[in-house]
MIRO-333877 format. One record per residue (C-alpha): residue in one letter; x, y, z. Coordinates in Angstrom, 2 decimals, always signed. Layout:
! residues N
  r        x        y        z
  a        X        Y        Z
...
***
This chain:
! residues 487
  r        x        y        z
  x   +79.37   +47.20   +95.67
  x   +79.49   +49.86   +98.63
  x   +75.81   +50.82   +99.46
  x   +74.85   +54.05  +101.02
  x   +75.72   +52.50  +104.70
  x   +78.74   +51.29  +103.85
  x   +79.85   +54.43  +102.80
  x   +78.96   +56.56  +105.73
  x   +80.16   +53.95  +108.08
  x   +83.04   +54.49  +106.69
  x   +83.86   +57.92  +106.16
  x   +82.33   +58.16  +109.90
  x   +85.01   +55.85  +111.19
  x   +88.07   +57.13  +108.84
  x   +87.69   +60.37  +110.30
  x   +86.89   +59.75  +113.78
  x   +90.03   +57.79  +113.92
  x   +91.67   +60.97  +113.61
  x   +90.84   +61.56  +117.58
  x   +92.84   +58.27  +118.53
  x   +95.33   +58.90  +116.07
  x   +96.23   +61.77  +116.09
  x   +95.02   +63.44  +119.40
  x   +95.43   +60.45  +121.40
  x   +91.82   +59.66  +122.66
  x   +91.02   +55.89  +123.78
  x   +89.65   +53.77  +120.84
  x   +86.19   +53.89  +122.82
  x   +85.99   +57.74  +122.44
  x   +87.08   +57.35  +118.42
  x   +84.00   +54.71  +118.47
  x   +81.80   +56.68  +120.10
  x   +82.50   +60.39  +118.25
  x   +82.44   +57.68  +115.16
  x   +78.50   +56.83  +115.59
  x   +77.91   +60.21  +116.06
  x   +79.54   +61.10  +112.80
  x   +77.56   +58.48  +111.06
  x   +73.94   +59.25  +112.81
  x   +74.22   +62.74  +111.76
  x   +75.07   +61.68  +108.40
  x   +72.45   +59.09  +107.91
  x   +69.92   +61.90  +109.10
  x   +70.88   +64.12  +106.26
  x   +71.02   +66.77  +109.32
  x   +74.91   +67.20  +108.19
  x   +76.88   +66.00  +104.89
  x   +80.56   +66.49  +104.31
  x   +81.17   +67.85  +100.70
  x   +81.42   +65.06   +97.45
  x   +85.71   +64.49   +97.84
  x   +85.39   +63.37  +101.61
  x   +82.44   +61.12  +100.96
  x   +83.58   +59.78   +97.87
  x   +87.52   +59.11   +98.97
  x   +87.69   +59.28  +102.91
  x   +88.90   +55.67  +104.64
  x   +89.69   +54.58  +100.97
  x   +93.66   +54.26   +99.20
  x   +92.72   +58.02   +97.26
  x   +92.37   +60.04  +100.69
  x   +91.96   +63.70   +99.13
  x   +89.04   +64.93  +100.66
  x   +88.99   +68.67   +99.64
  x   +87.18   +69.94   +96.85
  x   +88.42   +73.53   +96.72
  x   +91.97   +75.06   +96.08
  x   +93.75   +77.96   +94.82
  x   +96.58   +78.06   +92.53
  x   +99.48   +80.38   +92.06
  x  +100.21   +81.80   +88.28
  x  +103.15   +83.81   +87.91
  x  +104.20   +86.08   +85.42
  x  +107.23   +83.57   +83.97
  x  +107.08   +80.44   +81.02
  x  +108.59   +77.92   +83.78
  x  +106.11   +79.02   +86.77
  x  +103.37   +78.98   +84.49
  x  +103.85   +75.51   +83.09
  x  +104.37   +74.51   +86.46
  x  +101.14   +75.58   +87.66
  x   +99.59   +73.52   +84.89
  x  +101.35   +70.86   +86.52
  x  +100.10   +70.92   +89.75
  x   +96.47   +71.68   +88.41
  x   +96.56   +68.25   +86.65
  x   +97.61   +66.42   +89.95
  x   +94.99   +68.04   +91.91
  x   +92.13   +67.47   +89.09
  x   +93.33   +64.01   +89.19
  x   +93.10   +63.75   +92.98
  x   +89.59   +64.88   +92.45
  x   +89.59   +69.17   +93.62
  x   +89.15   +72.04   +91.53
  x   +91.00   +74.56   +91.09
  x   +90.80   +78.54   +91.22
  x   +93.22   +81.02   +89.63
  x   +94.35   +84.58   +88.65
  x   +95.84   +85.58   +86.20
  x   +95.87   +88.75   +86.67
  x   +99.78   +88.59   +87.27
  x  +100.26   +87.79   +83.50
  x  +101.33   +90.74   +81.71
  x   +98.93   +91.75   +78.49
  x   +98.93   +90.58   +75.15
  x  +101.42   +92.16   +73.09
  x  +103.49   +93.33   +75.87
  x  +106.94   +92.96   +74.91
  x  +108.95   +90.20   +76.60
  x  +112.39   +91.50   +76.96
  x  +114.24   +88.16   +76.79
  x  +113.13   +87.71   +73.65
  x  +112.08   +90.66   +72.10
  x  +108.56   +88.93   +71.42
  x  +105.36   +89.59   +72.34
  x  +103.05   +87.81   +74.79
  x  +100.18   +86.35   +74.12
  x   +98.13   +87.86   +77.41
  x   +96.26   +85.52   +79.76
  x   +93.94   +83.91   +77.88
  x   +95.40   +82.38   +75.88
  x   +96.72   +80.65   +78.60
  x   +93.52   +80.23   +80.10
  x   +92.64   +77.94   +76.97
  x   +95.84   +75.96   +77.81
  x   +94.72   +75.38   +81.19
  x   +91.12   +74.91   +79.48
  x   +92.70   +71.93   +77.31
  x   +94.66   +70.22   +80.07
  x   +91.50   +70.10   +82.25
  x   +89.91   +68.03   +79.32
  x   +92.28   +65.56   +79.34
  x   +92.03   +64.89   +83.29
  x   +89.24   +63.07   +84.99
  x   +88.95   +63.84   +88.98
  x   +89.88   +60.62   +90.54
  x   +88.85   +59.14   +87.42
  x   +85.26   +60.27   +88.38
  x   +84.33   +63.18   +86.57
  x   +86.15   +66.36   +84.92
  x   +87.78   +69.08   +86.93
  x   +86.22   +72.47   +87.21
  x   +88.31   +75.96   +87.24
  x   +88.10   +79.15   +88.40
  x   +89.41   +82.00   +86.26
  x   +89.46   +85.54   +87.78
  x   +91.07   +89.14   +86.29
  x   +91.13   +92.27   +87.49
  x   +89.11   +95.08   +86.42
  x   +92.20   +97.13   +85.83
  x   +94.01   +93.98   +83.98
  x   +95.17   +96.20   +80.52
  x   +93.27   +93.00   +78.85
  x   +89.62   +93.20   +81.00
  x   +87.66   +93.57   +77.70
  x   +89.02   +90.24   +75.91
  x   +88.53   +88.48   +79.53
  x   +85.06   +89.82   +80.03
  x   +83.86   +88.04   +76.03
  x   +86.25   +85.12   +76.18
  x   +83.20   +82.51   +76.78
  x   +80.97   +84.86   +74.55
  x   +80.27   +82.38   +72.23
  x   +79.66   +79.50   +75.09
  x   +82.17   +76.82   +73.09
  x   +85.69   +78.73   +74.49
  x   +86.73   +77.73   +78.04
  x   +83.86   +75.17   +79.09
  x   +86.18   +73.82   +81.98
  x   +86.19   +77.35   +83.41
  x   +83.71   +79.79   +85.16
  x   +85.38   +82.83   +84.80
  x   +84.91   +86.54   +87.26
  x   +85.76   +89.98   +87.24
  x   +87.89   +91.22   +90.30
  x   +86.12   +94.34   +90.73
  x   +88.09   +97.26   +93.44
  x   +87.19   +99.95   +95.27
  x   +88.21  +102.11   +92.61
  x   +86.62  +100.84   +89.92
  x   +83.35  +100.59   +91.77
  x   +84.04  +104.66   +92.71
  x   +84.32  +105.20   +89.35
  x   +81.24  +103.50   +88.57
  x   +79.56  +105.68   +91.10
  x   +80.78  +108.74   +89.66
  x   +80.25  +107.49   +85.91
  x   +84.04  +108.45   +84.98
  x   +87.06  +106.85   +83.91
  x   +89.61  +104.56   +86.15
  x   +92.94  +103.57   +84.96
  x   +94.45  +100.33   +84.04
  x   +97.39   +98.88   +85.54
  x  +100.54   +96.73   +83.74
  x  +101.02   +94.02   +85.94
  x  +104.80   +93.67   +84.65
  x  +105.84   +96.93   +86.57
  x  +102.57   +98.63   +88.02
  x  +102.25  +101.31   +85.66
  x   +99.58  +103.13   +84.59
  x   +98.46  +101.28   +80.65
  x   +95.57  +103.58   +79.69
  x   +92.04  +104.28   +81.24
  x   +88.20  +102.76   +80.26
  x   +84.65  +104.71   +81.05
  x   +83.59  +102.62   +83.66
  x   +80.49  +102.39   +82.90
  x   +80.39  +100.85   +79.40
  x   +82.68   +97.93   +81.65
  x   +80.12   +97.64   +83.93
  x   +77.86   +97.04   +81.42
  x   +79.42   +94.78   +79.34
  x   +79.58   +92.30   +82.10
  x   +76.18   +92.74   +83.16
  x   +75.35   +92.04   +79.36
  x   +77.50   +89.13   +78.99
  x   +76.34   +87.49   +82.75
  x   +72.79   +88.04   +81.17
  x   +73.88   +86.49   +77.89
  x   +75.61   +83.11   +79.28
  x   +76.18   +83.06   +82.74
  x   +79.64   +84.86   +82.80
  x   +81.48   +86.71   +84.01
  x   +81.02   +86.65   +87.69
  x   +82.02   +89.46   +90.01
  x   +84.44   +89.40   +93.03
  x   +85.08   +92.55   +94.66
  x   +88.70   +91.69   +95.87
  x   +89.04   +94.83   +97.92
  x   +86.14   +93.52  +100.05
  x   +87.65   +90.50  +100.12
  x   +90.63   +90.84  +101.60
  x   +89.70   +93.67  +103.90
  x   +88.07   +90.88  +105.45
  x   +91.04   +88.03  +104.97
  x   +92.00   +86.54  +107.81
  x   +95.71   +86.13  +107.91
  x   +96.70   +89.22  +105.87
  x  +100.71   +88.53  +106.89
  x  +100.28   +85.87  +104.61
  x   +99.39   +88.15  +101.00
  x   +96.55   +89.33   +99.65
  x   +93.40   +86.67   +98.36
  x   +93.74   +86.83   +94.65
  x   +90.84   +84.32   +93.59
  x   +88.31   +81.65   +94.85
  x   +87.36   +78.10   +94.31
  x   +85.86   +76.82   +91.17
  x   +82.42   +77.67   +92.54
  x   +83.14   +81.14   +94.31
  x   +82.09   +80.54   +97.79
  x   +85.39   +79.99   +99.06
  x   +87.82   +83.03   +98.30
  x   +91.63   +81.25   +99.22
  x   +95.68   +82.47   +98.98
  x   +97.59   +80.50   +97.10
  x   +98.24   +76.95   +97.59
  x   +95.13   +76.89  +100.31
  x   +92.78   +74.54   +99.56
  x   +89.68   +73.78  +102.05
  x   +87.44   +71.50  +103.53
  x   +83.16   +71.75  +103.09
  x   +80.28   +70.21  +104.73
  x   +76.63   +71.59  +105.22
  x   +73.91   +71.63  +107.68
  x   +70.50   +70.41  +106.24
  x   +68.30   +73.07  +107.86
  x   +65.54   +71.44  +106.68
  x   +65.88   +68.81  +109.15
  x   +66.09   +71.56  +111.91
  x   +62.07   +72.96  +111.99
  x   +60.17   +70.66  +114.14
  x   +56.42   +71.85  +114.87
  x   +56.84   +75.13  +112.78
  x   +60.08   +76.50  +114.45
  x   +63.74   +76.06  +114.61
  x   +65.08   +74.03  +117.29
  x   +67.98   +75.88  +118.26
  x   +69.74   +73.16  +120.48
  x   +69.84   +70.68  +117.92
  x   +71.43   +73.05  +115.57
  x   +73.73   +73.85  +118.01
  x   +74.47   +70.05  +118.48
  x   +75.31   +69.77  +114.76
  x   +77.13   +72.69  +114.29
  x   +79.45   +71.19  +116.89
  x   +79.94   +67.79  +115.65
  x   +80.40   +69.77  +112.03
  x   +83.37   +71.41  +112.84
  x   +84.80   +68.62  +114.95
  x   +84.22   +66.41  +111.70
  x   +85.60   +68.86  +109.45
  x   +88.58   +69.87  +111.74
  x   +89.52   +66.20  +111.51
  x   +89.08   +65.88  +107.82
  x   +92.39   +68.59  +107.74
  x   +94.32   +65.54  +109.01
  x   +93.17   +62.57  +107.80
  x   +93.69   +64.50  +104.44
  x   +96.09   +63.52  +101.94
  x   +97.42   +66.48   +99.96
  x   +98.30   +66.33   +96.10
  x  +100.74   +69.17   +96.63
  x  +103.19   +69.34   +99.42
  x  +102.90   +73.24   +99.43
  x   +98.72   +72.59   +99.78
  x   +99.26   +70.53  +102.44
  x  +101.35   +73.40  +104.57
  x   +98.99   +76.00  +103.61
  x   +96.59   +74.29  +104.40
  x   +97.84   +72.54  +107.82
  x   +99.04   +76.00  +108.95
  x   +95.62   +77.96  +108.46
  x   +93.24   +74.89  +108.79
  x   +90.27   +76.51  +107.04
  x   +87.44   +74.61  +106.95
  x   +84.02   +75.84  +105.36
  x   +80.83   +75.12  +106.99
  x   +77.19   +75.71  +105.46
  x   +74.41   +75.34  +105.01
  x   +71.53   +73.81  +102.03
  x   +67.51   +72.92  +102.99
  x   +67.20   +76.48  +103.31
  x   +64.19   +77.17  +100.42
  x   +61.96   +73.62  +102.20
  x   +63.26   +75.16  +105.32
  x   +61.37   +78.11  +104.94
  x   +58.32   +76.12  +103.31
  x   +57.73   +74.35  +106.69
  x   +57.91   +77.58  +108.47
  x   +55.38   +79.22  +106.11
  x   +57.66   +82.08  +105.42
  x   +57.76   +83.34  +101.67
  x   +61.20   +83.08   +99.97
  x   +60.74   +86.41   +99.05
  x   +60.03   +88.31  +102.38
  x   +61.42   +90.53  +104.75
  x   +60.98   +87.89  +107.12
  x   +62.69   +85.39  +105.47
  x   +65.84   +87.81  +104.95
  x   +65.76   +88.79  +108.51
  x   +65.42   +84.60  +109.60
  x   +68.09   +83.61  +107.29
  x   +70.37   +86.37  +109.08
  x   +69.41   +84.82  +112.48
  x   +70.31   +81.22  +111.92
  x   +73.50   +81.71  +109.65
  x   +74.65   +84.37  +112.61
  x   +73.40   +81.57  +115.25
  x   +75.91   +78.91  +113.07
  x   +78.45   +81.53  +112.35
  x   +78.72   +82.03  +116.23
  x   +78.68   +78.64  +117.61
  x   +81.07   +77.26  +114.85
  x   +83.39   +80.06  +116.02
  x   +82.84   +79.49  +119.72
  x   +83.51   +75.38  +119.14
  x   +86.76   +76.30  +117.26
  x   +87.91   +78.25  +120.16
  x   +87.11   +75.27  +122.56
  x   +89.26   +73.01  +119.88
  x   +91.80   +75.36  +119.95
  x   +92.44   +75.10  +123.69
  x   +91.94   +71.32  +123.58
  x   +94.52   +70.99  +120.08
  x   +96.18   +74.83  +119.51
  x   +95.28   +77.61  +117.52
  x   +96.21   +77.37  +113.96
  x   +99.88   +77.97  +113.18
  x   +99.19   +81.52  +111.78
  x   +97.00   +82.76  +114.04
  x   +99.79   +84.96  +115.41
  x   +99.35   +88.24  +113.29
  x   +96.00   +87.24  +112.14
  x   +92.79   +89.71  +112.04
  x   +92.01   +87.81  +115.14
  x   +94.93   +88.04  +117.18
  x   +95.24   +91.49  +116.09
  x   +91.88   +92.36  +117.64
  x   +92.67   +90.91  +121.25
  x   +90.56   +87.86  +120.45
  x   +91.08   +84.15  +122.02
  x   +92.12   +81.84  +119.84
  x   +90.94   +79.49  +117.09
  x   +91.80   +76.42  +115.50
  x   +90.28   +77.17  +112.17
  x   +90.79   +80.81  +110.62
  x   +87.80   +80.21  +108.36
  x   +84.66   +78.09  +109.73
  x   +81.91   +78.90  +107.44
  x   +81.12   +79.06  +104.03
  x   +77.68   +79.32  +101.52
  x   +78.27   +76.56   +98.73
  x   +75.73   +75.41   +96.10
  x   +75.09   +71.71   +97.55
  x   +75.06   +70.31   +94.65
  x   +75.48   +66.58   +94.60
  x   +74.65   +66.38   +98.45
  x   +71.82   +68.43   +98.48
  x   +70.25   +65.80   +96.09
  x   +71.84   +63.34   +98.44
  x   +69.66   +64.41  +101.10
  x   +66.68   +64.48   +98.81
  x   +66.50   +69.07   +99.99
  x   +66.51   +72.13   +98.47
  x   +70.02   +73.08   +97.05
  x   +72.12   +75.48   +99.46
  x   +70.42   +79.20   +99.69
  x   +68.39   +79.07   +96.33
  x   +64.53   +78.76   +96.05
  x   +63.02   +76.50   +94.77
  x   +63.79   +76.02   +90.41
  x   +60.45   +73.86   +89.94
  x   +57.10   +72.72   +92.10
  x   +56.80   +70.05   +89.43
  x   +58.76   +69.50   +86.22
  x   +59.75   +66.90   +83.55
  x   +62.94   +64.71   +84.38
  x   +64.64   +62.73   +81.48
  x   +66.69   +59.64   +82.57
  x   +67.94   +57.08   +80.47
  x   +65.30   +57.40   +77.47
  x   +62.27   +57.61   +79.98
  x   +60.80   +60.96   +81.24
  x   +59.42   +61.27   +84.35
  x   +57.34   +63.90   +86.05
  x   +59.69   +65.50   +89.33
  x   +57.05   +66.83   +92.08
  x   +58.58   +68.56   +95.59
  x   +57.86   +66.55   +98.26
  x   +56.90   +69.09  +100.57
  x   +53.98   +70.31   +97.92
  x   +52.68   +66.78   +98.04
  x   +52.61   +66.51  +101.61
  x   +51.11   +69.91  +101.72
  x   +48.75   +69.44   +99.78
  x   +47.15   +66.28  +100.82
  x   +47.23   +67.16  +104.31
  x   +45.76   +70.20  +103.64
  x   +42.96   +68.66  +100.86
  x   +43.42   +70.36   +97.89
  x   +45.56   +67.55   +96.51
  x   +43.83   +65.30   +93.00
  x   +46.47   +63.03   +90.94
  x   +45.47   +65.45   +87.91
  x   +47.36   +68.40   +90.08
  x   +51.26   +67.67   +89.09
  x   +49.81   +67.82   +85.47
  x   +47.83   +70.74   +86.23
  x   +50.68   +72.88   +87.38
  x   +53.12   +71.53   +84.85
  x   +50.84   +72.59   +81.70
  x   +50.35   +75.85   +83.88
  x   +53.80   +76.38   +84.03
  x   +53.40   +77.60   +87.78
  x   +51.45   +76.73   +90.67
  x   +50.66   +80.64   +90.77
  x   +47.11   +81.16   +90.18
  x   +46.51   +77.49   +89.93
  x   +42.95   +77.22   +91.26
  x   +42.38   +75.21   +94.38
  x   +45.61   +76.28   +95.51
  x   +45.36   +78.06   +98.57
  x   +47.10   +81.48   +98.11
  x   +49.15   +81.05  +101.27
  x   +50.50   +78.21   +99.85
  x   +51.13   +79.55   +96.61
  x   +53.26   +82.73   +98.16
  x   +55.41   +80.20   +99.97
  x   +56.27   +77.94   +97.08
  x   +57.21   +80.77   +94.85
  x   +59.88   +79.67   +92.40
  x   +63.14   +81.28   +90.73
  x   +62.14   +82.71   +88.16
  x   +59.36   +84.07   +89.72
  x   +60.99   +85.65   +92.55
  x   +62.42   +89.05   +92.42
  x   +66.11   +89.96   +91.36
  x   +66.58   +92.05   +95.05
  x   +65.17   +89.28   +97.07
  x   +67.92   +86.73   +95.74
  x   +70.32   +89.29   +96.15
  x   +69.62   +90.42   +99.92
  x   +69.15   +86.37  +101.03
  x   +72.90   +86.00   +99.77
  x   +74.09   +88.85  +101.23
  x   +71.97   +87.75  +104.72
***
């Protein structure tokens, strides 16, 4: 039975072999760039995302979590699509689609005179099929299922999970465009589009959309928004086509047949005596994208189209999680102005140097194979080896892996009931703990305290400081979660 050692040790080594291998450094450098791998990953200070830990240096060897599939407006491309998403739930990614392609229901089909069905119900196909297939025999697949606004069938999309037992192997989001967003604004209507020839299939009041999606997101979770328009004014290699959807999780907006590679900083691990040290995020960012850089090759793709996609753009997706404790050690609330204006300093701090160490690669390896016509080239700048190097994910699995806060989000609970295996225990951050006995307001009543309180706000013999800087979720307001994502 592999312990946690033995796994590091060896997704350290399986991917620092990629240096000898591949790049033709002695087996003393591999070594070397191998313990650094692994010390950074026993520190928690930098985890690779669940695929790469789970299969690297083993007989599976597909280490990405997050791709994007094509769906085409045909029977046979459609089918085959459902193909390929079983053989890369099986390899252990999820996958993202639109279907915003498929023409709507009751469209005529002119080969046969019949009518279609319209994409969802070929969204529950896909739905079904993802049932069936375990990720590496692990754990079920996840999907992404995006429409655009304009899609003649937006209203069925935007209630197909309505009743939460349709489509449980998908999160599903709206594809919102400039347009429709302008039409918001002016609180008129904006037309729809047939995708089976581009023309114009009726209008909606944009508002009542708008609405509705805000309703059902309130409701159930879904649907999520994507505005595509920003998207892919911002996509790198626009000679390749236009971004249509995103990973299964959102953070990772992909053309077809991309997939990507993730791994995130633990910022937690980077405040030492009440401040950030900037050199050993620097450090770490470094060794990130050298890690995940080498991932891209020591990958083993379910799709041979994946593996050119991704081979020619090498995107790799580096963030960050600790971010909520991070701020706890600093004494900054969650919900400040200075914790918006922090959180734009260090991501633009590891947005910079990832960028500046993919350069350096770039000279030492080449640029990625499309980086001719790229945004980048296009601008005059030098090149890179990666045309995407960071990302925001949620953490999920790692994030508890490091024993941190998950990705950007505060903080769900101080202290709350965990059931596991029959027994329930009582869950208490760290951090408080710590906190609180160093500072000497901590009694063993106090976890039970705050849980029958519900909230360590106005808990008495909680200092107030404290309090602000331990604010939870639910408790912290809707603009403040919105401005630290867009930070």
């Amino acid at each position: 039975m592999e312990d946690a050692k033995g796994m590091l040790m060896r997704v350290a080594s399986s991917i620092a072999e990629i240096d000898e291998q591949v790049y033709h450094k002695s087996s003393a450098e591999a070594a070397q760039l191998a313990r650094a791998f692994y010390d950074s990953m026993a520190a928690c200070e930098f985890l690779p995302n669940s695929p790469t830990l789970m299969n690297a240096g083993t007989p599976i060897k597909q280490l990405s979590a997050c791709f994007v599939l094509p769906v085409e407006d045909d029977m046979e491309q459609i089918f085959e699509s459902l193909k390929n998403t079983a053989m890369v739930h099986k390899s252990g990614g999820g996958t993202g689609f639109s279907f915003s392609r498929l023409r709507p229901k009751n469209d005529i089909v002119a080969s046969t005179g019949g009518e279609a069905s319209g994409p969802i119900s070929f969204m529950r196909i896909f739905n079904a099929a993802t049932e069936e297939v375990k990720q590496g025999g692990k754990r079920r697949g996840a999907n992404m299922g995006i429409l655009r606004v304009d899609h003649p069938d937006i209203l069925e999309f935007i209630a197909c999970k309505d009743d939460q037992k349709q489509l449980n192997n998908f999160n599903i989001s709206v594809a919102i465009t400039d347009e429709f967003m302008q039409a918001l604004k002016e609180d008129r209507s904006y037309t729809l589009i047939n995708p089976k020839d581009h023309s114009a299939a009726g209008t909606l009041e944009a508002r009542p959309v708008f609405e509705q999606i805000v309703h059902q997101a309130w409701k159930n979770g879904g649907p999520g928004v994507i505005f595509i328009d920003r998207i892919n004014a911002a996509n790198p290699t626009p000679q390749l086509g236009e971004i249509e959807s995103t990973n299964p999780c959102g953070e990772q907006p992909l053309l077809p047949y991309e997939s990507c590679n993730l791994g995130s900083l633990n910022l937690e691990k980077f405040v030492r005596d009440g401040r950030f040290d900037h050199a050993a995020l620097r450090q770490t960012v470094q060794l990130a994208v050298h890690f995940l850089d080498n991932v891209i090759d020591a990958n083993d793709y379910p799709l041979p189209q994946i593996a050119e996609m991704t081979r020619a753009n090498r995107k790799i997706g580096l963030g960050v999680m600790g971010w909520a404790n991070a701020l706890i050690l600093l004494g900054i609330p969650y919900n400040s102005e200075e914790a918006v204006a922090k959180a734009r300093e260090i991501m633009a701090f590891i947005e910079e140097t990832a960028q500046a160490y993919s350069r350096q690669l770039a000279v030492e390896r080449g640029a990625f194979a499309n980086f001719s016509g790229s945004r980048y080239a296009l601008r005059g700048e030098a090149p890179l080896r990666n045309a995407t190097v960071t990302t925001i994910a949620p953490t999920g699995t790692i994030s508890m892996l490091a024993n941190t806060s998950s990705g950007i989000e505060p903080l769900f609970g101080v202290v709350y009931r965990s059931v596991r295996a029959d027994s329930e225990f009582i869950e208490l951050n760290a951090l408080f703990e710590k906190i609180a006995r160093k500072r000497g307001f901590w009694t063993d009543d106090l976890p039970e305290k705050v849980l029958t309180a519900g909230s360590i706000q106005g808990v008495a013999g909680i200092p107030e400081d404290v309090q602000r800087v331990f604010a939870t979720s639910s408790e912290i307001e809707a603009r403040y979660h919105i401005e630290m994502q867009a930070a």
